[in-house]
N, C-alpha and C positions, 0 to 999 in steps of 0.2 A: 363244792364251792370253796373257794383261797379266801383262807380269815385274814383279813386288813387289819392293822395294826396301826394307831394314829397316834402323833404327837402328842403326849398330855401335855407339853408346854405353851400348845397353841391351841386357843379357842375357834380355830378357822374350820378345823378336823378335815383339814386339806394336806397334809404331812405325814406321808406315812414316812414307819420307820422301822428298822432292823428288831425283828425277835429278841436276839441276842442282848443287844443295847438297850432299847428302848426309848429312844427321841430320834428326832428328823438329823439329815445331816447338818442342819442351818445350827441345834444345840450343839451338834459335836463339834462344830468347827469353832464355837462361841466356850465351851469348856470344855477340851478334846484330854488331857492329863485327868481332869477328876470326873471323866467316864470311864477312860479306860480301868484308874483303879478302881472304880467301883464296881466297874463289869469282873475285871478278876477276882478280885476277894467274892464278888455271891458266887462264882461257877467253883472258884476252891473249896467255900464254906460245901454247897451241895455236893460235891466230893469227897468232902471230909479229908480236906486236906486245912494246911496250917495256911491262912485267908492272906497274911503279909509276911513277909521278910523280917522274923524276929530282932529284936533291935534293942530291948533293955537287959536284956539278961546280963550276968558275970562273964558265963563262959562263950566264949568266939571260937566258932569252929571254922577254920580256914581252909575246908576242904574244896572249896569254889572263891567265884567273887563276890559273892554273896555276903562273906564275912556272918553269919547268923551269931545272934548274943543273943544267948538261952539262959534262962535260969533254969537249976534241979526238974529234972521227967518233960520237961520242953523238946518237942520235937522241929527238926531242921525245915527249913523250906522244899528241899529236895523230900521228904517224907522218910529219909533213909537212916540221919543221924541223929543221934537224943543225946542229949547231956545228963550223966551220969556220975554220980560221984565227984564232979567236980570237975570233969571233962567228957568230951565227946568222944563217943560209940558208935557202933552202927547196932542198928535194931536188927538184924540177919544177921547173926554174927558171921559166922562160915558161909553163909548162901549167898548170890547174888537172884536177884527177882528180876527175870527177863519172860518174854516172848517172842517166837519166832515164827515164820514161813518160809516156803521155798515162792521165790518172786520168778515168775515167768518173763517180769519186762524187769532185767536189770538196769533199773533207772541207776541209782544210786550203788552201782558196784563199782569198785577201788582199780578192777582192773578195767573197766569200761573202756577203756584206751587202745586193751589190746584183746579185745574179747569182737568174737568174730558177729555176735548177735547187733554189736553195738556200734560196729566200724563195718565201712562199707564191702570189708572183704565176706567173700559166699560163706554160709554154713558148710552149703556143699548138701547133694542128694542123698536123703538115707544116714544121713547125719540127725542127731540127736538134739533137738534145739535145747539151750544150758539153761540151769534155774539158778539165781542167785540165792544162795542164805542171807536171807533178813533177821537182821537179832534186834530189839529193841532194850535194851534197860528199864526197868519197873519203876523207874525213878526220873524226874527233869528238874533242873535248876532254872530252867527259862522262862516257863510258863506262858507260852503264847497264843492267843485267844483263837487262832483258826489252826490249831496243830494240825496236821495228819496223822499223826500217831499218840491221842491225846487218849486213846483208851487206855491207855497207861494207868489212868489215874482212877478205874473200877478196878 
């Protein structure tokens, strides 16, 4: 049996509404800004990531648009850079924190233009269908609530 989920803003309990969110869309269209931040800061905090975009610290790290003002051991929005001594670091010194697959359906390959899987021309028989390398970065600066690649953030 599908658990229903209902508006708490409405006594009607005729409103369902998104898991994720939590109101009907009649709330989100009525404060559509201070759901969204709310929904992102809880799904960061359960990540245990940094909930908003730091903003009072000393140090600005201009690695992004982000602009992040950290004070001392404050870590960045991307999860990557900490302010340290009075400037920003990366927490991996030497490393970079990726994952990867070989992708059967090069959605998102760079050559997809000229890649034979992806353009009308034949593989051809007894031909080897191509896997693209998918690399992710262990890190986002964008934060968007229906990622595809939001496993990043375990």
């Amino acid at each position: 049996m599908a658990i229903v989920m209902l508006c708490p803003s409405h006594d009607n309990g005729k409103r369902i509404v998104s898991r994720s969110i939590g109101v009907c869309s009649q709330c989100v269209r009525n404060d559509s800004v201070k759901l969204a931040q709310q929904t992102h800061e809880r799904l960061r905090r359960r990540d245990g990531l940094v909930p908003e975009i730091p903003s009072s610290g000393e140090v600005v790290c201009n690695e992004c648009g982000n602009h992040c003002r950290m004070n001392e051991g404050d870590v960045g929005f991307c999860n990557i850079r900490i302010a340290s001594g009075g400037k920003i670091v990366d927490r991996y010194s030497d490393s970079v924190v990726v994952s990867w697959y070989f992708d059967p359906l090069p959605t998102n390959c760079v050559a997809d233009w000229v890649c034979p899987v992806t353009t009308e021309r034949e593989v051809g028989i007894g031909k080897k269908r191509l896997k693209n390398l998918a690399v992710f970065y262990g890190s986002c600066n964008s934060d968007c609530l229906f990622c595809q690649i939001a496993s990043y953030r375990t």
